[in-house]
N, C-alpha and C positions, 0 to 999 in steps of 0.2 A: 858712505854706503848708499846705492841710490836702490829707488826704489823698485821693488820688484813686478815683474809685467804680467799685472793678474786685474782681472776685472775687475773682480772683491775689494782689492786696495782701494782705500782710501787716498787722498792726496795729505801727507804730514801737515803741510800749510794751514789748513781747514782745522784741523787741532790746534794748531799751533798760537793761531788767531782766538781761536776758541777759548782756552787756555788764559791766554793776554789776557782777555777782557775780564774771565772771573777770577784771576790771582791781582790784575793790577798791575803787568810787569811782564816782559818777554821770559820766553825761557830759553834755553842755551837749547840750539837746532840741533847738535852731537850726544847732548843727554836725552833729550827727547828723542830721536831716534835709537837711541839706548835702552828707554825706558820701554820701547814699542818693539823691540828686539824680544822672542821667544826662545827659547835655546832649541827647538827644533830649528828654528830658521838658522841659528847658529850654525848646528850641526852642520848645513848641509850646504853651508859655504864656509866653510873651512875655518869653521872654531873664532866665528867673528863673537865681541862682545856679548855675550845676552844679560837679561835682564834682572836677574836674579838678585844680586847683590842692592841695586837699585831698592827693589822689592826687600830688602832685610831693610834698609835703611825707612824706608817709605813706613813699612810698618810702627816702627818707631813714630815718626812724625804723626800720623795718623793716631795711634794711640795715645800721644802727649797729648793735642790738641783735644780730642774726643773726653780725656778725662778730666781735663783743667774744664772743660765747658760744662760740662755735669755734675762736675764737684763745687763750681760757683752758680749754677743756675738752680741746685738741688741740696740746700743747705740742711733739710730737714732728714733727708736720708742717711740709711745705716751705710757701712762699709760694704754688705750685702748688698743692698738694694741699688750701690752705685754699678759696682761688679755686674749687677745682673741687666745694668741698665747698659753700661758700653757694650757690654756682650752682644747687644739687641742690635748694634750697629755696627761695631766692628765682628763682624761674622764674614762669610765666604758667598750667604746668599743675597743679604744684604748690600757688600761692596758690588755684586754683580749685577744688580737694579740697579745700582746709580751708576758705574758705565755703563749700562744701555740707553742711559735717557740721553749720551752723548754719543752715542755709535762708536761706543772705543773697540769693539770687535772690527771694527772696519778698516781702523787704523795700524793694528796690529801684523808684522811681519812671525808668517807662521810657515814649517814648511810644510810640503806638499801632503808628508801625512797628516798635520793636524789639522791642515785646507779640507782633506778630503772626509774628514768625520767631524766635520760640523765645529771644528774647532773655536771657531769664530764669535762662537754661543757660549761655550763652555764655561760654568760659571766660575770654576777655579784659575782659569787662563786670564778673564775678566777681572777677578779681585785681585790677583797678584800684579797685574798690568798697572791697573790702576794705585796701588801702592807705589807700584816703580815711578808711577806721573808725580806723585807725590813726592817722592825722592827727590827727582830729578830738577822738581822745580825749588826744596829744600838746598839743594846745590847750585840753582842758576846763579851766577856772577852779577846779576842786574835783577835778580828776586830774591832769592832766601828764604830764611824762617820764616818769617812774617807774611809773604806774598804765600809761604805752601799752605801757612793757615788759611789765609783767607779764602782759599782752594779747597780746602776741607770742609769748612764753614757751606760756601756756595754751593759744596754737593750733595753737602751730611746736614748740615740743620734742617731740612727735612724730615729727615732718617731720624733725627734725635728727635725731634720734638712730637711725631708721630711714636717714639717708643714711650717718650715722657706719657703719653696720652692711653698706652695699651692696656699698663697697671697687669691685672693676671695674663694677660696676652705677650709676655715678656717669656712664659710658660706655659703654653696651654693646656700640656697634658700633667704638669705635674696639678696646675689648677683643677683641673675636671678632677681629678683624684680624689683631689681637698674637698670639695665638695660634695662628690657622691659618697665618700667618707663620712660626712658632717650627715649627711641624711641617712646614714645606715645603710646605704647601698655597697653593692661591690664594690669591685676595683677595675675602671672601665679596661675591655680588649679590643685591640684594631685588628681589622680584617683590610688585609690590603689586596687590591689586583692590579694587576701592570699592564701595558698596550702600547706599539711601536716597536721600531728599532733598537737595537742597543745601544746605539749613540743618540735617540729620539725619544724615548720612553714615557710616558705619564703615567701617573698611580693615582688610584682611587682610592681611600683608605673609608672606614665605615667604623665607629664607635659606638662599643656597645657595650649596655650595662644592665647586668642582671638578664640578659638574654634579651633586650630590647635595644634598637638599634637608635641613637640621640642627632646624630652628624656624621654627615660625610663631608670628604673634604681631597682637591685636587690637585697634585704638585709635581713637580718635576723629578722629585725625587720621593723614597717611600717614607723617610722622616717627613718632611715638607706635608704630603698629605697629612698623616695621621699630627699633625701639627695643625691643619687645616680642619680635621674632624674635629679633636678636641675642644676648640675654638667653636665651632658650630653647636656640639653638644652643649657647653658650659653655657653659651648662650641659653639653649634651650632649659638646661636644666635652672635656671637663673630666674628664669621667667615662670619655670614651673613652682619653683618656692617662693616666689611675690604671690603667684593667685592661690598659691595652696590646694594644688591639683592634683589627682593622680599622676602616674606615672606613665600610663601611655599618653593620656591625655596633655602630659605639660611636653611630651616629646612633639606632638601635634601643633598645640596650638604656639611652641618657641619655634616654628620651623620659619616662619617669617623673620623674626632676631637671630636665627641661625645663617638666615640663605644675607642676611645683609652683612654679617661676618664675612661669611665666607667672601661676598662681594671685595670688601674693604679690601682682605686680603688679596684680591685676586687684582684690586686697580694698585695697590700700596708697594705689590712686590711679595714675595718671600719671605716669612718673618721668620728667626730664627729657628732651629731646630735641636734642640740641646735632646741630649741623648736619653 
């Protein structure tokens, strides 16, 4: 299948190279073009290969690996606490930060309608893609198992040991809960707003407790934000039970440990959004 005559495209080669160097091993050109196969693109050249099944497989490999790593670098942890920790990484917003930092949007065969809404971005198009990379290179003849680990490792040991480090950030809202719980307050509520396109969108979420507003927080999505609020609140409210402050008061003076939250999250990626 050659490649399609779009400015956007990427050149496969540039991947492909790319690839070699952090598995350690070529990967088979016909998988890799498999793996970068969308089934819109399918569609609309007459029911070629897509990527899908790749993507079942990939997931596999990707979750072997991710839990064998956690479960030997995190001996002290519960059955819980592992669970809540691959979640943190294998998630849909998480996989979609780690191929952007490789422009696998770029490389991906899409067709004209998922070209024309931004499909390129799309974070579910991005983690399932990269699943398929991970497949594919589980299947190369000259890599395998071993080589798609080491590919998981070079994309995701960041991702894991930035979760290993989050601790309540693993949940942020269920944490703010716990908390405003423990101090006799309410049960924090998000006020969310949205702005953009429908395929462009950003939300702004605002948490708030007891009729006082703790964090706000900005994301792609309306989970993601109030994900992002939580985070900023819990900060502050964090800072407000060290100094022993009031309540509007510790919402004040935690907006500094709030706004560097929010920061992390906003250089870190997306951190999960459990419902």
């Amino acid at each position: 299948m050659g490649r399609p005559d779009d400015a956007e495209q990427r050149p496969v080669e540039e991947l492909s190279a790319l690839l070699t160097e952090l598995c350690g091993a070529p990967v088979d050109a016909s998988l890799l073009t498999h793996a970068l196969t969308h089934r819109s693109y399918s569609y609309e050249n007459g029911g070629l290969p897509h990527n899908e099944r790749l993507e079942f497989l990939g997931d596999a490999v990707l979750g072997l690996v991710v839990t064998e790593h956690i479960y030997r670098s995190h001996p002290d942890l519960t059955e819980g606490q592992l669970a809540k920790m691959r979640a943190a990484v294998v998630n849909m917003r998480a996989l979609a930060d780690v191929a952007r930092t490789i422009d696998l949007g770029g490389h991906v065969y899409l067709g004209r309608g998922e070209e024309a809404t931004g499909g390129r971005q799309k974070s579910s198009i991005l983690a399932d893609t990269l699943e398929a990379l991970f497949g594919a290179v589980h299947l190369s003849p000259d890599a395998g198992p071993d080589a798609a680990a080491r590919l998981v490792h070079a994309l995701l040991d960041p991702v894991m040991e930035r979760s290993a480090r989050l601790g309540a950030g693993l949940d942020w809202k269920t944490s703010l809960q716990e908390a405003a719980a423990a101090r006799g307050m309410g049960a924090p509520a998000y006020r969310t707003e949205d702005s953009g396109p429908d395929h462009d969108k950003t939300f702004v979420a605002r948490a708030v407790i007891d009729a006082s507003e703790w964090g706000r927080g900005t994301g792609r999505t309306k989970k993601d934000a109030e994900q992002r609020a939580a985070a900023t609140a819990y900060a502050a409210l964090m800072t407000d039970a060290a100094d022993d402050g009031g309540t509007d008061g510790g919402a004040l003076h935690g907006s500094s440990v709030a706004e560097s939250v929010q920061d992390e999250g906003d250089e870190a990626g997306d951190q999960p959004a459990p419902a």
